[in-house]
N, C-alpha and C positions, 0 to 999 in steps of 0.2 A: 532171260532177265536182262533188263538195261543195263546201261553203264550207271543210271542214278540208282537205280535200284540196287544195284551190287553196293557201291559206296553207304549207302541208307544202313545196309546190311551188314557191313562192316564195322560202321561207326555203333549199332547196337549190339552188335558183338562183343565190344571193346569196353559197351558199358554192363554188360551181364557179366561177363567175365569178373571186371572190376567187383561188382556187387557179391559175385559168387567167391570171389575169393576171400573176400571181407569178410564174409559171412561163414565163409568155411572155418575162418580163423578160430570164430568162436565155438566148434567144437572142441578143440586142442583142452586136454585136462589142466587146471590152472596150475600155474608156475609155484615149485614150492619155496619158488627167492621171494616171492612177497610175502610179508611179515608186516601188511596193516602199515605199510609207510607212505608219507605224506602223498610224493608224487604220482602214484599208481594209479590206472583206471585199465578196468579193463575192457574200455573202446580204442584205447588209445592204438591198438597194434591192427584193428579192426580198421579204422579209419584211414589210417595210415595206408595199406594196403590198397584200400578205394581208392586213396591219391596216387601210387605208386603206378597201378593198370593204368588210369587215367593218362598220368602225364606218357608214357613210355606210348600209348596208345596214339595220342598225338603226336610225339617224335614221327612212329610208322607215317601216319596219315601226310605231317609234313614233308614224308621224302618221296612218298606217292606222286605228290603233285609235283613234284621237278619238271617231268613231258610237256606240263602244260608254259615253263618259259623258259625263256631264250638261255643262254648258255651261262651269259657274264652275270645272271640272277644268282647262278644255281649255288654259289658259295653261300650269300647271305642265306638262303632257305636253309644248305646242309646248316648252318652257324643256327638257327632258329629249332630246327628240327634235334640238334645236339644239345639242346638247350633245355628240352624237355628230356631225353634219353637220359640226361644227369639228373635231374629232376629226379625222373624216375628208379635210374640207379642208383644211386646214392642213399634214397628213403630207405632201403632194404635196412639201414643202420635203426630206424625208428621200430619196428617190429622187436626186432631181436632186443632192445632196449628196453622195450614194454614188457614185452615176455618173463626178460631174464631179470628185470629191474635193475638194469644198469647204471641209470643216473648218478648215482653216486658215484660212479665212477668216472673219473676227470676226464680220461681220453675218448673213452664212450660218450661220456655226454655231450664232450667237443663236436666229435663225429657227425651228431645230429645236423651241425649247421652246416656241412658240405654240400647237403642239397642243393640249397638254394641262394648258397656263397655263388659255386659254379655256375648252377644255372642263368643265373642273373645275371652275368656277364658276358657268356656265349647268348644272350636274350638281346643285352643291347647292343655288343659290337652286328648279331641279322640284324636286328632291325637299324643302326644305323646305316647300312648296306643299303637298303631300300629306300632310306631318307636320301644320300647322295644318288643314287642311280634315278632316281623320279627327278632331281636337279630343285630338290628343297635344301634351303643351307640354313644355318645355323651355329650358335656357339654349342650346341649341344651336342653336335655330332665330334667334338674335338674330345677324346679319350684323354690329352694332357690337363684338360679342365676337368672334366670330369672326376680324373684322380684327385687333383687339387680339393675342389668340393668335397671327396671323401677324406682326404685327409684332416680339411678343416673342420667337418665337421665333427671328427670323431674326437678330435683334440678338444675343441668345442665342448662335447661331450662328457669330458674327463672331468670337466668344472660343476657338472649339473648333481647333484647330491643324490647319492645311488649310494644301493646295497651292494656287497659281496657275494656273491652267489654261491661261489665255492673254496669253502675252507683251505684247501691248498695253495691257493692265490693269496697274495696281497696288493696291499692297493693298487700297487703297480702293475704290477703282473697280470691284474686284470683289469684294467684302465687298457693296457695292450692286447687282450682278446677282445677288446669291445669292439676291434677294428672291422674283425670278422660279421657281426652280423649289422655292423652299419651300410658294408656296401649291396648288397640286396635292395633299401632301403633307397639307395641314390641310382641304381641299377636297372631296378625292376619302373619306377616312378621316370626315369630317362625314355624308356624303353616303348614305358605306358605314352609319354607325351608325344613321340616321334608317331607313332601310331596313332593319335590321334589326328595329329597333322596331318598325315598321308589319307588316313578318314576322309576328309575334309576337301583331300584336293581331286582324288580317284574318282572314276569314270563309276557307271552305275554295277555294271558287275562285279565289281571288285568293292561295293560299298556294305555286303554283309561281311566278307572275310576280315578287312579293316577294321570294323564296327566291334566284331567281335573278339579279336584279338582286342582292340584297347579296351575293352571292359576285361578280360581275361588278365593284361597285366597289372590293367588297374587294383582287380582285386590283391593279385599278388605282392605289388607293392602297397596296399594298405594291410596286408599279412606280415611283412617285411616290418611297416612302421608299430605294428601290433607286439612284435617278440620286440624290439627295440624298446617299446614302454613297457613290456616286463623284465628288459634288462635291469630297468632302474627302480621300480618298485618291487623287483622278488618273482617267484615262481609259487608261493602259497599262499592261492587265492583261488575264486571259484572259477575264473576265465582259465584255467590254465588245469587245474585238478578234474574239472568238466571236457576240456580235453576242445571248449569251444573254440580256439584259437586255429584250430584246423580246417571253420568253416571255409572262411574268406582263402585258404590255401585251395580247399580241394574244389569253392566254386570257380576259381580262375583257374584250374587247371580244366575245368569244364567248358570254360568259354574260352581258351585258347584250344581244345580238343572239338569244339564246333566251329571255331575260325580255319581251322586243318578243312574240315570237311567241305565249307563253304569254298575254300582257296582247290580241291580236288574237283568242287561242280564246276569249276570256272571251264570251257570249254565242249562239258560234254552236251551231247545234244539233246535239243528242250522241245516241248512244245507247247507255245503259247492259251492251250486247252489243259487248265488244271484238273487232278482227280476227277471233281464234283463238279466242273463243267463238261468233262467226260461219262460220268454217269448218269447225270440228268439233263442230258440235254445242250452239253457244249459247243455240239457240231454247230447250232446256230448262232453261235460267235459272230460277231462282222466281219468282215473281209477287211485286212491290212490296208491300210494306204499308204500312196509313196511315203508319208509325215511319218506315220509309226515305222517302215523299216529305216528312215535315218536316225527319230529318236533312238532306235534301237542298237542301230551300229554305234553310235556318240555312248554309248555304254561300255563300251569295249576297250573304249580309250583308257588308258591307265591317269593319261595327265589331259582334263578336260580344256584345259586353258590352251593347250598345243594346239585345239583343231576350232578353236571359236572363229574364229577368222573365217573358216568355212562355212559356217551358219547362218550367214546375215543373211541370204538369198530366204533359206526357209524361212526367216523369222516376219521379212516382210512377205513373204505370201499366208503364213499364218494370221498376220496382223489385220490384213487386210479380206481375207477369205471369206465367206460364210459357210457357217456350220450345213452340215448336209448337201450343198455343191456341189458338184462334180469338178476337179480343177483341170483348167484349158488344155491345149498342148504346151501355150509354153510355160504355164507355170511345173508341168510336167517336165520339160526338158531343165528348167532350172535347178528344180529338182534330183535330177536326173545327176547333173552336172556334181551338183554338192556332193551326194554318196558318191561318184569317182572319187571325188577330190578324199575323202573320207575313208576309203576303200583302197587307194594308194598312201597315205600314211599308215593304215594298219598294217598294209603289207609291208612296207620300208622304214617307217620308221619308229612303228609305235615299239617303247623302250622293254616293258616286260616278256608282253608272250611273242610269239612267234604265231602269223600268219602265210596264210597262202590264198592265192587269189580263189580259187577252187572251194577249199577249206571255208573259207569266209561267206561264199555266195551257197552253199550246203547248209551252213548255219543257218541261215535266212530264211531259205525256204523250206525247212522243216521247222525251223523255230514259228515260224505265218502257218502253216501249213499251207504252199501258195502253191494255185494249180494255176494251167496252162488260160483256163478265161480270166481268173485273177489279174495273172500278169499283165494280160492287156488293157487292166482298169489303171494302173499304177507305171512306172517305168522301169518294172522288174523285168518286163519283155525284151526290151531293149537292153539291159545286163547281161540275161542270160541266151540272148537271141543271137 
């Protein structure tokens, strides 16, 4: 079996699992603490649990991919990867709440928000990690403001006309818990933007795992702003009794569990012949040209803007080329020239992963699938010669 193929394998594992435990839940004989009161549902421990495998399942997936970069990464990933583990751990509190119908109970029902107090936080300090190391700056990477923002807005907050949620509080008392699930809120939405940015700036292989982490904290920070508007209108209502407030949780905990898998496929080896170009008929693909394996190296770059400089050569032999052509020798040799130049910054100095000259020219010609006549269409000859 492949190395993608294992990975595929794993990541379906992690969603049966999720699904089977969920599901297992609701054999459990029902809880004899319910007595027909407001807050109960009984998906709510079912659902929960699907979010639970989930998130804990991506933590794994994000510590997998560590081999794949360089050393001074590997904190922000553990910081990312621990990010979801709290997730994860932490939800065990929603289960046993549903079951035993805890809510009533003050410190129980506190409990609940540990999830994703924590997590949100170990979310934005990784991903700010990856905003500084890529050499993106910003007022948003400064944690002193950030705090500021939450404290203003939760003060902010205290002004806006809300319910009491729990008889044991008074106004004040919980005016001062409100702190707790505003930072998620300003955390997870941080966390989402920096990610986006990095979207934006990444080289081509690194533009699913980006992609899909910023929808993943997206969602989560619009779950964040979600309990935040039932902070101030109540908990007895159909969004919340329906237990729907857990979609937008457990589909970002699904798109930051496929941004894991896509940030694991980064390095393994491909070939440019999908499935169904392999079963009907892919082997008559075209043959690579020198254009496509630079296109293809300029993918690898984490930060595209570091290696433009190197590309003016190709662009004007594109510009000026005709389709179908054969190109001369020296626009060959230009060619030629640009992938060094491209070839020596991934090996020195491209910031994320780690290459090797070997490593990198292996890539290629099993990602082309390029044989020995190929190479002497192209100036892979001359690389590898």
């Amino acid at each position: 079996m492949s190395a993608i193929a294992k990975l595929r394998l794993r990541v379906i594992l992690i969603v049966i699992a999720a699904l089977g435990i969920g599901s297992g839940w609701l054999l459990l004989p029902p809880s004899a603490n319910f007595d027909g009161a407001t807050f109960y549902s009984p998906l709510g421990a079912p659902t929960t649990l699907v979010d639970l495998v989930l998130a804990i399942g991506g933590g794994v997936l994000f510590l997998r991919a560590l081999h794949n970069f360089k050393q001074e990464l590997k904190p922000a990933w553990r910081m990312v990867a621990l990010a979801q583990f709290a997730v994860g751990v932490l939800t065990i509190t929603f289960p046993i709440i549903e079951y035993y119908y805890l809510w009533p109970n003050i410190w129980w029902n506190m409990s609940s928000y540990l999830a994703y107090l924590v997590g949100s936080i170990f979310m934005y300090f990784g991903m700010r990690k990856f905003y500084k190391i890529l050499g993106l700056k910003g007022r948003i990477t400064s944690a002193l403001l950030i705090g500021i923002v939450i404290l203003v807005g939760w003060v902010l907050h205290a002004f806006i006309p809300h319910i009491v949620v729990w008889d044991q509080f008074n106004e004040h008392q919980y005016d001062l818990f409100e702190l707790i699930p505003f930072v998620p809120i300003i955390c997870y939405s941080a966390a989402a933007y920096m990610a986006f940015r990095i979207r934006a700036k990444v080289g081509k292989e690194y533009g699913m795992s980006f992609g899909w982490l910023t929808i993943g904290l997206s969602l989560q920070a619009a779950s964040s702003i979600a309990i935040g508007v039932l902070e101030l209108v109540g908990y007895e209502n159909w969004y919340f009794a329906s237990r729907a407030y857990e979609i937008p949780t457990i589909l970002g905990d699904i798109g930051i569990l496929t941004a894991a898998y896509y940030f694991n496929a980064i390095g393994l080896p491909t070939s440019r012949l999908g499935f169904w170009h392999r079963l009907f008929g892919g082997a008559n693909m075209q043959p690579a040209t020198s254009v496509d394996i630079i296109v293809y190296v300029v993918g690898m770059a984490s930060d595209t803007s570091k290696i433009d400089i190197y590309l003016d050569n190709m662009r004007l032999i594109t510009a000026h080329h005709k389709e179908g052509e054969p190109l001369d020798a020296q626009e060959q040799q230009k060619l030629y020239e640009v992938y060094t130049n491209l070839e020596n910054y991934l090996v020195t100095k491209e910031p994320l992963r780690s290459f090797t000259t070997d490593s990198l020219r292996a890539d290629i010609t099993q990602h082309f699938g390029i044989t020995p006549e190929q190479s002497a269409q192209t100036f892979w000859g001359r690389v590898t010669g």
